[in-house]
KOLPASE-439997 format. One record per residue: x, y, z of N, C-alpha, C in turn. Coordinates in steps of 0.001 Angstrom, whole numbers, plus 500000, padded with zeros to 6 digits. Atoms other than C-alpha are relative to their C-alpha. Example, Ala and Ser with C-alpha at 12.3 -4.5 7.8 and 13.67 -1.06 7.14 Angstrom:
<atoms>
> 500890  498810  500000  512300  495500  507800  500900  501200  500000 .
> 499180  498810  499940  513670  498940  507140  499230  501090  500730 .
</atoms>
This chain:
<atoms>
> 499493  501373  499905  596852  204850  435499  500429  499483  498638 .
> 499681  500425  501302  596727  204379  431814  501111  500906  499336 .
> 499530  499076  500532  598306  207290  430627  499455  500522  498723 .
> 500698  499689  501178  595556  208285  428246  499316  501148  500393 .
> 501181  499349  499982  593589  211252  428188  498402  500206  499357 .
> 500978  500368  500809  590091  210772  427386  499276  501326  499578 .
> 501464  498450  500280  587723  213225  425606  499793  499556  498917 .
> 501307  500079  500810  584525  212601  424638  499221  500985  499420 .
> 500158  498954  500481  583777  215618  423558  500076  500210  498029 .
> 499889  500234  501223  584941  214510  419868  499193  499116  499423 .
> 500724  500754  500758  582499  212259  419593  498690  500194  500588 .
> 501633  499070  499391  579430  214443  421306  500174  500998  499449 .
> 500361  498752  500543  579921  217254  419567  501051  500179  498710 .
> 499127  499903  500990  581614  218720  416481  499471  499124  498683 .
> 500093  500697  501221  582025  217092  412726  499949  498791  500242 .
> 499703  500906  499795  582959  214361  414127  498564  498806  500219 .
> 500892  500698  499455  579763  213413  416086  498665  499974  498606 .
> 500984  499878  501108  578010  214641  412788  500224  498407  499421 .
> 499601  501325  500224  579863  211694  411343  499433  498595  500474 .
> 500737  500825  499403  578600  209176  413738  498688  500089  499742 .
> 500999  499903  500052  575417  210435  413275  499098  499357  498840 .
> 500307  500584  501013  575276  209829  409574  500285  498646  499727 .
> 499760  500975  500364  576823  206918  409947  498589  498610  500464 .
> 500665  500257  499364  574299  205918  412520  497994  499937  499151 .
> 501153  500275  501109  571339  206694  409714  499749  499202  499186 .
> 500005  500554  500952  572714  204891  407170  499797  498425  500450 .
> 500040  501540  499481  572736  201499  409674  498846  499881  499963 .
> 501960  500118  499703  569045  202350  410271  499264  499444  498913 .
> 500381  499900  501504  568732  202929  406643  500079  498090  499595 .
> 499529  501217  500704  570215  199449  405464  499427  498910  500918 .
> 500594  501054  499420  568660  197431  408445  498788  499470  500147 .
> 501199  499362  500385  565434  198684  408037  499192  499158  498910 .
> 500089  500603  501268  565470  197750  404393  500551  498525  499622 .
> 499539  501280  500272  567209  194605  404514  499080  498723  501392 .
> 501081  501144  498962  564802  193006  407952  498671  499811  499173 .
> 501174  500936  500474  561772  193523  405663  500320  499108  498679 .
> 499625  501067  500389  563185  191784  403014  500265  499234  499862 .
> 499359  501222  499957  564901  189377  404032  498467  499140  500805 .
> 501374  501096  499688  561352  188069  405945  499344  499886  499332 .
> 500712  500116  501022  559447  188430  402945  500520  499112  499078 .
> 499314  500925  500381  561878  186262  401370  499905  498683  500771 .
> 499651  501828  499035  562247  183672  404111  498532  499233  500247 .
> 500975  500234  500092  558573  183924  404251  499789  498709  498430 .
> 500236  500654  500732  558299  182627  400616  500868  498604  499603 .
> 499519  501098  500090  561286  180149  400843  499601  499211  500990 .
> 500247  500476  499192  560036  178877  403679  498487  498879  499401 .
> 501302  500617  500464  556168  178119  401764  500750  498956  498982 .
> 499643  500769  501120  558603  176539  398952  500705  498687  500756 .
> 499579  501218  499102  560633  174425  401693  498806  498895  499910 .
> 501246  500835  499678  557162  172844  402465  498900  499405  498797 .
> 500443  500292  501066  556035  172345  398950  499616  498870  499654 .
> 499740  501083  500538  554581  169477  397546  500636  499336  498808 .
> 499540  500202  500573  556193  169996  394366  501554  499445  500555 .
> 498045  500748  499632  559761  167863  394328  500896  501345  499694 .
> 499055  498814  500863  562200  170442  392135  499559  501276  501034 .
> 499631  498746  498801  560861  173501  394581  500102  499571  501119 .
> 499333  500679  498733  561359  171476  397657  501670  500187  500070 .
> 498778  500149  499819  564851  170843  396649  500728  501366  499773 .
> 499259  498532  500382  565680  174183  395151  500460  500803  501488 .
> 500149  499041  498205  564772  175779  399073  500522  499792  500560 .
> 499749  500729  499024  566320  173034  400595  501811  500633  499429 .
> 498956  499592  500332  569651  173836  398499  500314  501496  500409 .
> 499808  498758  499828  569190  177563  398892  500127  499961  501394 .
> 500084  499814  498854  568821  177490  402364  501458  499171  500539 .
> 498641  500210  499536  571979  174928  402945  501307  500627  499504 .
> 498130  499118  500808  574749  177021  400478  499278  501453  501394 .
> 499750  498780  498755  573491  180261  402353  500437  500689  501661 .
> 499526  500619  498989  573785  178827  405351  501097  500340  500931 .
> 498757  500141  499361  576774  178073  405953  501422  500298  498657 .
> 499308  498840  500816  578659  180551  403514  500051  500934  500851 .
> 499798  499413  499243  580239  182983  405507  499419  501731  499526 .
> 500875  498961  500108  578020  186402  405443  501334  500980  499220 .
> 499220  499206  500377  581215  188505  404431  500599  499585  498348 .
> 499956  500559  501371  582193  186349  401447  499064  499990  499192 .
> 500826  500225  501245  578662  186584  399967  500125  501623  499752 .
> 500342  498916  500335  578689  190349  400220  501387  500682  499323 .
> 498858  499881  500840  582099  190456  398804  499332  499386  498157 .
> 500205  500537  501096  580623  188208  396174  498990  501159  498914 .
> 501169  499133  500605  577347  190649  395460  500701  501253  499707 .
> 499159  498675  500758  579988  193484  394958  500522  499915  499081 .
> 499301  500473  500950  582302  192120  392890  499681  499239  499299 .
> 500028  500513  501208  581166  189755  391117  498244  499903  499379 .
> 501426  499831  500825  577009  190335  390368  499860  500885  498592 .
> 500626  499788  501187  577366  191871  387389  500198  499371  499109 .
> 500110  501075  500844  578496  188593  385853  499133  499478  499984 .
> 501451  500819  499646  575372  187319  387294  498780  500205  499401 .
> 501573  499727  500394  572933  189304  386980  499638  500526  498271 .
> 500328  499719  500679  571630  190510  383946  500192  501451  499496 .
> 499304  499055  500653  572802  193563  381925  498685  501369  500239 .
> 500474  498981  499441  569841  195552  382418  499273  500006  501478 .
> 499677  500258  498335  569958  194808  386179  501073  500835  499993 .
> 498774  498901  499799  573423  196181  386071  499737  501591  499646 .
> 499906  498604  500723  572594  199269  384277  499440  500528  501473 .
> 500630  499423  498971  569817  200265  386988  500974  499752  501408 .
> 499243  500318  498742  572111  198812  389999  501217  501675  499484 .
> 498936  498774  500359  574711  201639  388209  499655  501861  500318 .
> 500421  499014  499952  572480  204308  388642  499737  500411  501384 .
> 500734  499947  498417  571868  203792  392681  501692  500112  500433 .
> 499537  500633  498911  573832  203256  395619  500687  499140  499896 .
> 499839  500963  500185  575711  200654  394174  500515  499148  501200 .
> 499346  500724  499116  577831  199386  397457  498924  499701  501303 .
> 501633  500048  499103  574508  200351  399765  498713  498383  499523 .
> 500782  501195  500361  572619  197781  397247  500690  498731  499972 .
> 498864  501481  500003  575360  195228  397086  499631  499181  501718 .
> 500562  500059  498953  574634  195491  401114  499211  499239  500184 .
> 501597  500468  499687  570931  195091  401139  500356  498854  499146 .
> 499929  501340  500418  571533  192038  399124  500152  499119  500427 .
> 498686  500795  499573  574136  190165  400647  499289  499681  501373 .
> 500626  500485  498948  572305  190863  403988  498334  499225  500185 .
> 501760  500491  500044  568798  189911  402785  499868  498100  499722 .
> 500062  501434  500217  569567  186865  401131  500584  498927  501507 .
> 499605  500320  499064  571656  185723  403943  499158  499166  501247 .
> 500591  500371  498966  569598  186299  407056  498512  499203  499634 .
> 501111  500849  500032  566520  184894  404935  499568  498437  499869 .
> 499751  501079  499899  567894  181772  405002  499758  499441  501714 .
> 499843  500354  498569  567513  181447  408751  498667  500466  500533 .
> 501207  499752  499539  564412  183284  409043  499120  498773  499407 .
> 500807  501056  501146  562918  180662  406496  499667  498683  501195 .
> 500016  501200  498954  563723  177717  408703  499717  500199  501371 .
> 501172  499753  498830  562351  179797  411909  498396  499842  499828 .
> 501266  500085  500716  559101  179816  409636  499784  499044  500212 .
> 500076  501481  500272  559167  176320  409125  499826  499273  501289 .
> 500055  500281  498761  559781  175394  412333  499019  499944  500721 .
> 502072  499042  499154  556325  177648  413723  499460  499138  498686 .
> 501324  500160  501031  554312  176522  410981  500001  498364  500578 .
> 499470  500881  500022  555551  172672  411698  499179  499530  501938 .
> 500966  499872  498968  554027  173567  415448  499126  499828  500082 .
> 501224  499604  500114  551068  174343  414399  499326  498274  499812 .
> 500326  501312  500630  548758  170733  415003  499124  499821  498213 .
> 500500  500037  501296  547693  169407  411491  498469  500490  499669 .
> 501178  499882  500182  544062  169426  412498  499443  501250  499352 .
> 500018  498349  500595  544424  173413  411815  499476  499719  498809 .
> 499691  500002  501764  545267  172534  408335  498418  499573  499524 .
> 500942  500688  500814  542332  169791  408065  499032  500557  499921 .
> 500936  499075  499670  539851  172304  409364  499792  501059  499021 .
> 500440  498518  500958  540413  175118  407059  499917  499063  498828 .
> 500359  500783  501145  540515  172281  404272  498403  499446  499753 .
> 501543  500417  499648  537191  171010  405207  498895  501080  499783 .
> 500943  499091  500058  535693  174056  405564  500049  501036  498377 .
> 500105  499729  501268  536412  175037  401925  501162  501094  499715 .
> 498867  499491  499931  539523  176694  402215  501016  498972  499126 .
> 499000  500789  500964  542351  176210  399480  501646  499592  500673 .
> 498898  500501  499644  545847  174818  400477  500530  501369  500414 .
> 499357  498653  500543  547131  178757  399640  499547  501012  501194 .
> 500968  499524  499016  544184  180114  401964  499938  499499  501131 .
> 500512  500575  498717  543916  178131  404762  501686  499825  500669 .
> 498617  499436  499673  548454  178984  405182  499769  501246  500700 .
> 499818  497856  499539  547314  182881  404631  499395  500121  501167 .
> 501071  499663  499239  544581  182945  406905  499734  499534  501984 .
> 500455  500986  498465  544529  179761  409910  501565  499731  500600 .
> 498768  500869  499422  548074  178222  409871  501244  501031  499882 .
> 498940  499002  499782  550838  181659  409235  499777  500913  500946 .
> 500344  498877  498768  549122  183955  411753  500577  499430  500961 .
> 499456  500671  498991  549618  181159  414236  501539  500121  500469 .
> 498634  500031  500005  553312  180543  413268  500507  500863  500494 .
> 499476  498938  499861  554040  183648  413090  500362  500573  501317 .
> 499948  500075  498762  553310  184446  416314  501012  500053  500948 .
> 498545  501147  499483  555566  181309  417804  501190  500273  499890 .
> 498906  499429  500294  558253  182516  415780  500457  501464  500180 .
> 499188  499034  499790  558637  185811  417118  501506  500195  500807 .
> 498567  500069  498784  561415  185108  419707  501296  499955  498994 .
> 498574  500407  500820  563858  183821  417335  500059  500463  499029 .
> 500074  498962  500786  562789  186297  414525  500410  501479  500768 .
> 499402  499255  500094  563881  188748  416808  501465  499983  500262 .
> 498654  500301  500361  567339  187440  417107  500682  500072  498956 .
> 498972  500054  500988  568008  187205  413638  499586  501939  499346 .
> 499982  498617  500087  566652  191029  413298  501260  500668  500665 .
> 498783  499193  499385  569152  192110  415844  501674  499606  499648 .
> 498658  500419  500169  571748  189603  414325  500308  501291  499099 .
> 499924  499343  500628  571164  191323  411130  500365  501795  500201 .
> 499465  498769  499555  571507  194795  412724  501160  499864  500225 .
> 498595  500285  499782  574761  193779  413915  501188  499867  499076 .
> 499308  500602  501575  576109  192179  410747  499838  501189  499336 .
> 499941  498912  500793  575141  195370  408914  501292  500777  500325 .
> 498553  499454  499976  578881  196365  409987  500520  499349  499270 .
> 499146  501157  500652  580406  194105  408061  499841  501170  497985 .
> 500073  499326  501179  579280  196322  405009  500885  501262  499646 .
> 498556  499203  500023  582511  198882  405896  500361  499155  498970 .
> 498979  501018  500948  584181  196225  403699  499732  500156  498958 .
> 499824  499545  501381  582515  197223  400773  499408  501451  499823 .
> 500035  498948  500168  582541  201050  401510  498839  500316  500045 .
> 501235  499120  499988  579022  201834  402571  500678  500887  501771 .
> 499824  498724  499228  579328  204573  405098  499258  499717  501490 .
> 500883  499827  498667  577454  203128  408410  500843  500073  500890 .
> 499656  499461  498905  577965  203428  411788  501604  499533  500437 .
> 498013  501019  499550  581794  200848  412035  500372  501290  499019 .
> 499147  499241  501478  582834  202891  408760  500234  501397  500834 .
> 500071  498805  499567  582170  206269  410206  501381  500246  501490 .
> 498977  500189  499212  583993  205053  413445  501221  500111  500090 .
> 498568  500935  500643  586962  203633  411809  500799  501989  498937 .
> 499681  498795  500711  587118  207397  409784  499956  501050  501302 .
> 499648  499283  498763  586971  208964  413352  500913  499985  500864 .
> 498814  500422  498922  589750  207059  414909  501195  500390  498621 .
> 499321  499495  500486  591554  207894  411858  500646  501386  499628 .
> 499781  498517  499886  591349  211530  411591  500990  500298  501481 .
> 499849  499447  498179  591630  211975  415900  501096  498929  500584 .
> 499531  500927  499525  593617  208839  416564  499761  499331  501570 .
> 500307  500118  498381  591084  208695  419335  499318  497966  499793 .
> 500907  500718  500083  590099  205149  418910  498876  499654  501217 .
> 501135  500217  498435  588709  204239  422318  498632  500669  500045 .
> 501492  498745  500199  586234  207348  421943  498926  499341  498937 .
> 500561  499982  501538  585095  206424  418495  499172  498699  500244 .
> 500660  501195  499988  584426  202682  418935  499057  500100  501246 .
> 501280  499832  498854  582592  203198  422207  499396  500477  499901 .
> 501634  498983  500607  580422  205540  420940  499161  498780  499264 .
> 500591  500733  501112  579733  203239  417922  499258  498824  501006 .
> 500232  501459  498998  579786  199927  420943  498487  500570  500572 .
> 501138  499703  499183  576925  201981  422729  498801  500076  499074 .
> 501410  499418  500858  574998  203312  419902  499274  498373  499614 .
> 500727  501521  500156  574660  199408  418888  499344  499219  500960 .
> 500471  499941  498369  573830  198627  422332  498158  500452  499507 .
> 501590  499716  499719  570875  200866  422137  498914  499712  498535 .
> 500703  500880  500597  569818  200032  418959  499151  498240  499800 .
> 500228  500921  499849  569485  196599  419634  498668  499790  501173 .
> 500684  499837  498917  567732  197268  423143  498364  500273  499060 .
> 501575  499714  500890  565051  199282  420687  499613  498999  499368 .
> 500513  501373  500889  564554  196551  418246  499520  499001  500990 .
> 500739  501248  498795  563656  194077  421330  499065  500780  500262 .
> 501692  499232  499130  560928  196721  423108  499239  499667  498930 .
> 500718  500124  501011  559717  197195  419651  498952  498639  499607 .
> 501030  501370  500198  558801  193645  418856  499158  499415  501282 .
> 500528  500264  498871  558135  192881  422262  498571  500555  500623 .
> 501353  499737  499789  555444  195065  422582  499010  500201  499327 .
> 500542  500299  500989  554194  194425  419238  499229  498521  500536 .
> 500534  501019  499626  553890  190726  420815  499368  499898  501175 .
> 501368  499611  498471  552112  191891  424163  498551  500076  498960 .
> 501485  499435  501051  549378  193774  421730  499189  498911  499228 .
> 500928  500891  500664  548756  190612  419624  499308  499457  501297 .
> 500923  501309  499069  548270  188415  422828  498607  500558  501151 .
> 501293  499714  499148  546186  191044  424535  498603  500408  498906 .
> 501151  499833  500687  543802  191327  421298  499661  498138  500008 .
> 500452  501836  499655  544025  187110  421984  498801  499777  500549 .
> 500746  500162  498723  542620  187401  424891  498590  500822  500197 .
> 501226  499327  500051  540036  189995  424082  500444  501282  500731 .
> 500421  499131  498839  541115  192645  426611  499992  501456  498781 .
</atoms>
């Protein structure tokens, strides 16, 4: 009906599928490395959001609105091209010695999505009634301690739903890093439809493989968040 012949065969077997494959590592690789960062980050902008100091209040509050709403492709354009005006000279040196377009990546996507995880933080913690707070204060618990211990476990929790959205955004968005020549799973694609001029093949492979990645990343947390609520409950 179309007048196409399909074969999948170039992208199940052969160099080709090798291709996908690696490309398919390197997404793992960079999403991997950029979800725990970027929550370990959003984690701590998130404690600074809530600060009683003024100056780190506002700093969080600024960081969190430029990142925002800065478009994810323009910052990782920015962390390629232009961080080594930024950063510091022996920053650059070591950034010279790696991965440089891989780390430009993990950057671009860390800072980014930890802007959004931050304010999911905030949000759960913000849940949590105060009495929590007054309780672990009372009972001799420091401001610092009675976060680590009574009032982030809680949050945490709360905020899994919408922490795993911005995990799977972030998986997603990790295509966007073709643009500055890291090698994942779009890139690999995009070098498969170019060789074979099969595109249809190529991107549907890539469309599925994201598919099931995503699917995994939901079970994963999902039954990470069964396990807490059935050690809740005692069973």
């Amino acid at each position: 009906m179309f007048h196409y012949q399909f074969d999948w065969g170039i992208v199940t077997s052969g160099k080709y599928f090798e291709w996908l494959l690696s490309g398919l590592y390197t997404t793992v690789q960079l999403s991997a490395v950029s979800i725990v960062l970027a929550f370990l980050l959003g984690l701590i902008i998130a404690m600074m959001r809530m600060s009683r100091v003024l100056p780190v209040r506002w700093f969080a509050y600024g960081y969190l609105e430029f990142f925002r709403n800065t478009p994810l492709l323009v910052q990782m354009f920015f962390w390629y091209f232009g961080s080594y005006k930024l950063l510091p000279e022996a920053v650059n040196d070591v950034l010279a010695q790696t991965n440089f377009e891989f780390t430009a990546a993990v950057i671009a996507l860390t800072i980014y999505t930890s802007a959004f995880i931050a304010e999911d933080i905030r949000s759960g913690v913000r849940s949590i009634p105060k009495e929590q707070m007054e309780a672990a204060r009372s009972s001799g618990f420091s401001y610092i301690r009675a976060m680590q211990y009574v009032v982030l476990p809680q949050a945490i929790r709360i905020t899994i739903p919408p922490l795993i959205n911005q995990f799977l955004n972030l998986t997603k968005n990790s295509s966007l890093a073709m643009t500055i020549g890291v090698a994942e799973l779009t890139y690999q694609a995009r070098q498969v439809e170019s060789y074979t001029f099969r595109g249809y093949e190529a991107f549907t492979a890539a469309t599925l493989v994201y598919l099931a990645l995503s699917l995994f990343i939901t079970g994963l947390v999902n039954l990470y968040n069964k396990m807490v609520l059935m050690r809740m409950r005692g069973e």
